[in-house]
mmCIF file of the C-alpha atoms, coordinates in Angstrom:
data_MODEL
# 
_entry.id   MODEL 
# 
loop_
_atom_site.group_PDB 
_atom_site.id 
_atom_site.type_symbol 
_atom_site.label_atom_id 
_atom_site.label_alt_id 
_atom_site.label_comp_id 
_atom_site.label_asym_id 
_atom_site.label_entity_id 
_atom_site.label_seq_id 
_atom_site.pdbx_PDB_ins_code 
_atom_site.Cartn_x 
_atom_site.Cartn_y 
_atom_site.Cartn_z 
_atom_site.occupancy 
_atom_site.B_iso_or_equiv 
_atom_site.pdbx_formal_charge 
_atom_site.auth_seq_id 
_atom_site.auth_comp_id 
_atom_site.auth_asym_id 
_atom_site.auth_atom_id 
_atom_site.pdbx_PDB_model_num 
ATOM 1  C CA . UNK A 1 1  ? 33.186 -63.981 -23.687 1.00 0.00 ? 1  UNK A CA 1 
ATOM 2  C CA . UNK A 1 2  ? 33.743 -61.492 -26.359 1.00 0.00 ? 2  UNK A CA 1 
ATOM 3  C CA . UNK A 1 3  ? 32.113 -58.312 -26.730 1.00 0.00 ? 3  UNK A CA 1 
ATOM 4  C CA . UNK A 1 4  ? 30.532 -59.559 -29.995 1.00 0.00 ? 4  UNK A CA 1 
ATOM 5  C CA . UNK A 1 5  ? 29.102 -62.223 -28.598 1.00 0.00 ? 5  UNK A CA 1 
ATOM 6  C CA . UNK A 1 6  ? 27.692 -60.304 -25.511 1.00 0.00 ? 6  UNK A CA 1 
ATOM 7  C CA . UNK A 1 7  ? 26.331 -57.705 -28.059 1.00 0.00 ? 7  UNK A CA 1 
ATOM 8  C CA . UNK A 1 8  ? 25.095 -60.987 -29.908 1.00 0.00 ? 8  UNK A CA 1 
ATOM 9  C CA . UNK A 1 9  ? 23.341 -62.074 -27.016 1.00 0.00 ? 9  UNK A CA 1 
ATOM 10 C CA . UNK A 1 10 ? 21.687 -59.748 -25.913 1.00 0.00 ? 10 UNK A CA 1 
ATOM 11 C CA . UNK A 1 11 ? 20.821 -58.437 -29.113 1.00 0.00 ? 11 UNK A CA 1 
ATOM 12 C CA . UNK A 1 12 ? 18.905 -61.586 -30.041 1.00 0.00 ? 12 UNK A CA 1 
ATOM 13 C CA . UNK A 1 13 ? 16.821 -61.452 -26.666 1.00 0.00 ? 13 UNK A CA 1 
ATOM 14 C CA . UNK A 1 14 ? 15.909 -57.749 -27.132 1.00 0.00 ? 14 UNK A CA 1 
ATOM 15 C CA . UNK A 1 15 ? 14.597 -59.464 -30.582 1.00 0.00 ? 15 UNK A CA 1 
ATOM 16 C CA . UNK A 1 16 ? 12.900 -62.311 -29.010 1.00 0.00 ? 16 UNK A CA 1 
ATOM 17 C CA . UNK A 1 17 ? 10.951 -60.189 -26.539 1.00 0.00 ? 17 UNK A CA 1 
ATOM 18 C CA . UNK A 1 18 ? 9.432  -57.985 -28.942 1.00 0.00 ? 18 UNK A CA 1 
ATOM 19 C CA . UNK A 1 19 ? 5.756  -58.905 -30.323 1.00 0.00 ? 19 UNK A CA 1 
ATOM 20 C CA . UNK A 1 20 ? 5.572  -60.893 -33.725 1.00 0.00 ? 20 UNK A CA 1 
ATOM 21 C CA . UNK A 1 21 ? 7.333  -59.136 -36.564 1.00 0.00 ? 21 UNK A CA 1 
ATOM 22 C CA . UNK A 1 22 ? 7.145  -59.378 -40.107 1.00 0.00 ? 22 UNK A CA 1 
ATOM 23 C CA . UNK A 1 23 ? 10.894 -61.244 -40.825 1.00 0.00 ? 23 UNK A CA 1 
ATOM 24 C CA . UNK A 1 24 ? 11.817 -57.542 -42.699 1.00 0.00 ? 24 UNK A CA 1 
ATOM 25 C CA . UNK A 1 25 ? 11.224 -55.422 -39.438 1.00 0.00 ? 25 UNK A CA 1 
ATOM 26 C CA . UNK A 1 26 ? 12.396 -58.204 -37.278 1.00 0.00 ? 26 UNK A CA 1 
ATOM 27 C CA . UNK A 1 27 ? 15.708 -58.125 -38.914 1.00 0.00 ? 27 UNK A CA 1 
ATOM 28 C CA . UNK A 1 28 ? 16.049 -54.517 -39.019 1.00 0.00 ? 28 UNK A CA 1 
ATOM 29 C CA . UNK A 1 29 ? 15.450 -54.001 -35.259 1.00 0.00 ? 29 UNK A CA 1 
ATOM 30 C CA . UNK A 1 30 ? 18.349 -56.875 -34.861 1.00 0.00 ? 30 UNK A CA 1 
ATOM 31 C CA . UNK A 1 31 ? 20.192 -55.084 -36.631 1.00 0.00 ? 31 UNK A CA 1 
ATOM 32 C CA . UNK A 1 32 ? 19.413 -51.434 -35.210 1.00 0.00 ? 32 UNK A CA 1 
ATOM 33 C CA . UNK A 1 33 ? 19.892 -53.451 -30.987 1.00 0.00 ? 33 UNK A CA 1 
ATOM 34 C CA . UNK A 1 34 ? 23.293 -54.562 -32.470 1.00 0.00 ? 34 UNK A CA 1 
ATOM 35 C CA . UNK A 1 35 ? 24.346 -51.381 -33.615 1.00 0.00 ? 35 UNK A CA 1 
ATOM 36 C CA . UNK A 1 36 ? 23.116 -49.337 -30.508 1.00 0.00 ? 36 UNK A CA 1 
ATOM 37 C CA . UNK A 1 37 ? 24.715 -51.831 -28.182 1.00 0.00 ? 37 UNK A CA 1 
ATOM 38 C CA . UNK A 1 38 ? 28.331 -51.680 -29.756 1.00 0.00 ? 38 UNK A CA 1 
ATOM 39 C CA . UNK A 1 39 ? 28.023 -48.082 -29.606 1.00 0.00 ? 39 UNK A CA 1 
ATOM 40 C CA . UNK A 1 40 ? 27.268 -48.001 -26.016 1.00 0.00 ? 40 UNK A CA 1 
ATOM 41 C CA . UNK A 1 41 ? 29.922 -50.489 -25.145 1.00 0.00 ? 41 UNK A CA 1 
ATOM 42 C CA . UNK A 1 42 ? 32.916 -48.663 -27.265 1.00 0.00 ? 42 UNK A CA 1 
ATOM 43 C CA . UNK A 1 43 ? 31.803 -45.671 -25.403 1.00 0.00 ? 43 UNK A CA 1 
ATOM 44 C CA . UNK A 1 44 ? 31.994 -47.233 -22.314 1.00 0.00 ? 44 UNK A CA 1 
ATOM 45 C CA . UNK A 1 45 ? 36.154 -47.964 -23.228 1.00 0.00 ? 45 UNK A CA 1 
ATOM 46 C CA . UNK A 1 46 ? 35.285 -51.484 -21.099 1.00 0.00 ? 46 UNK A CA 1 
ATOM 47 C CA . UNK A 1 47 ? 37.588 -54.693 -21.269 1.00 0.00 ? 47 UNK A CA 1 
ATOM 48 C CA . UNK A 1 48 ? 36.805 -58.166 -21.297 1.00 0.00 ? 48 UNK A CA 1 
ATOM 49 C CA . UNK A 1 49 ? 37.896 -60.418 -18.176 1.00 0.00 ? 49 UNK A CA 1 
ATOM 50 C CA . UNK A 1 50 ? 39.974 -62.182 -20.289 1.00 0.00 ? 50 UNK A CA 1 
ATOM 51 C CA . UNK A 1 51 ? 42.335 -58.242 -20.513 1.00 0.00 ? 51 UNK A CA 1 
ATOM 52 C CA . UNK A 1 52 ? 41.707 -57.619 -17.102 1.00 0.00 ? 52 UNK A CA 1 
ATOM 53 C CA . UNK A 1 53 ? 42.906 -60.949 -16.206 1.00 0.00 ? 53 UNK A CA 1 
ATOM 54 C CA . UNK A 1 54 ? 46.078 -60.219 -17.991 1.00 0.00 ? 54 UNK A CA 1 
ATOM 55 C CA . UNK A 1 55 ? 46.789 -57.161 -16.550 1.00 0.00 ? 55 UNK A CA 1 
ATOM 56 C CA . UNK A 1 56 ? 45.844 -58.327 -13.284 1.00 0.00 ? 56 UNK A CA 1 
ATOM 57 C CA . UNK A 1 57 ? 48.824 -61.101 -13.847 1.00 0.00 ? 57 UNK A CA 1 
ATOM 58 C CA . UNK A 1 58 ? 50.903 -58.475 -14.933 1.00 0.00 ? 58 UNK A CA 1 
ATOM 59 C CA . UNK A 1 59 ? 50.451 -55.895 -11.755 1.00 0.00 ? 59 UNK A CA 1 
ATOM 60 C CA . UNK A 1 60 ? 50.886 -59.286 -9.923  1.00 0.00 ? 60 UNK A CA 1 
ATOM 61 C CA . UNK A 1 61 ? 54.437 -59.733 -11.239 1.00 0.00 ? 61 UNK A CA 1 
ATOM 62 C CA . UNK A 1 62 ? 55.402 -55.777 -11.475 1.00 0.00 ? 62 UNK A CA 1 
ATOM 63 C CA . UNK A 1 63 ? 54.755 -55.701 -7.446  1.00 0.00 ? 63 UNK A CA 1 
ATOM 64 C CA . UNK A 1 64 ? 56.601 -58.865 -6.788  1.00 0.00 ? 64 UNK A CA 1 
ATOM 65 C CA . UNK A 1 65 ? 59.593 -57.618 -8.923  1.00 0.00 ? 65 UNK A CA 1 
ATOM 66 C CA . UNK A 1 66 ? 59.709 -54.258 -7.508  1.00 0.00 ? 66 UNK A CA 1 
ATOM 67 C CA . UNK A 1 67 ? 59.823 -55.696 -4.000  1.00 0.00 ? 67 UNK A CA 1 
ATOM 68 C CA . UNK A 1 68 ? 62.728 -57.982 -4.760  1.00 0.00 ? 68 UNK A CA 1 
ATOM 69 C CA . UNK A 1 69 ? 64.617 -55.035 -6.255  1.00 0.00 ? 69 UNK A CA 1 
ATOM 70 C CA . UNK A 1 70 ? 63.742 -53.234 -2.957  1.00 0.00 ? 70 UNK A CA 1 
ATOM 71 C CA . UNK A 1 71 ? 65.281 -55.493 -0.556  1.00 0.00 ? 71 UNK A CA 1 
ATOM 72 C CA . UNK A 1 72 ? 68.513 -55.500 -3.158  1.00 0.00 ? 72 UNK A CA 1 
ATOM 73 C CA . UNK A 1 73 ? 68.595 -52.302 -2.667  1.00 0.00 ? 73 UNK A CA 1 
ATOM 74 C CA . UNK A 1 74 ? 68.394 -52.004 1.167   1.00 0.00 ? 74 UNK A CA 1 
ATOM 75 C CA . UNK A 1 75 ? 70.723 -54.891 1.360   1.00 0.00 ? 75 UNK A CA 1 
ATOM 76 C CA . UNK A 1 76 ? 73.377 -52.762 -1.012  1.00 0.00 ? 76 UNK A CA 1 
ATOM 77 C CA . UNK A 1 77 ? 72.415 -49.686 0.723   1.00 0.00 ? 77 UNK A CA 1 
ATOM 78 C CA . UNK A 1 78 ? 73.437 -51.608 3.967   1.00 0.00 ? 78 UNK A CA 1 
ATOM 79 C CA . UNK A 1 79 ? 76.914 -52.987 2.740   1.00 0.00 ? 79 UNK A CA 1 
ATOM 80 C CA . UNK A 1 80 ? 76.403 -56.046 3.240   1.00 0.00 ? 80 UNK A CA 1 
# 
C-alpha cells in the first residue's frame, strides 16, 4: 500500500467519525486530516514494505556475494 492511500484511508475515517457536517466543513477537515497526515509521515522519512522489501533482497544478495568472495580469497590466500 502506498502512502497516499494510507493517508487516504485514514483520512476518510478521521472524516467519518466526526459528528454530521455541513458538506463545506466536511470537506475542509478532509482536506486539513490529509494534509496533517502527509506532513507527519514525510517527517517521519518512513518506507513502504514494498522499499524495504527491496532492500531487504538486496542486503540478502550483498551478504551472499561477499561471502563467496571471502572463501576466494582464503582459498587464494592459501595457494591452492
Amino acid at each position: 500500500m502506498k502512502w497516499s492511500e494510507v493517508i487516504e484511508s485514514v483520512s476518510e475515517r478521521l472524516s467519518g467519525i466526526m459528528p454530521e457536517t455541513p458538506g463545506v466543513l466536511k470537506k475542509d477537515l478532509e482536506k486539513n486530516f490529509r494534509a496533517v497526515l502527509e506532513a507527519t509521515f514525510n517527517r517521519l522519512d518512513l518506507v513502504t514494505r514494498e522499499e524495504f522489501d527491496i532492500q531487504t533482497r538486496l542486503l540478502t544478495r550483498c551478504r551472499e556475494r561477499i561471502a563467496a568472495l571471502e572463501e576466494i580469497v582464503r582459498t587464494l590466500e592459501s595457494g591452492n
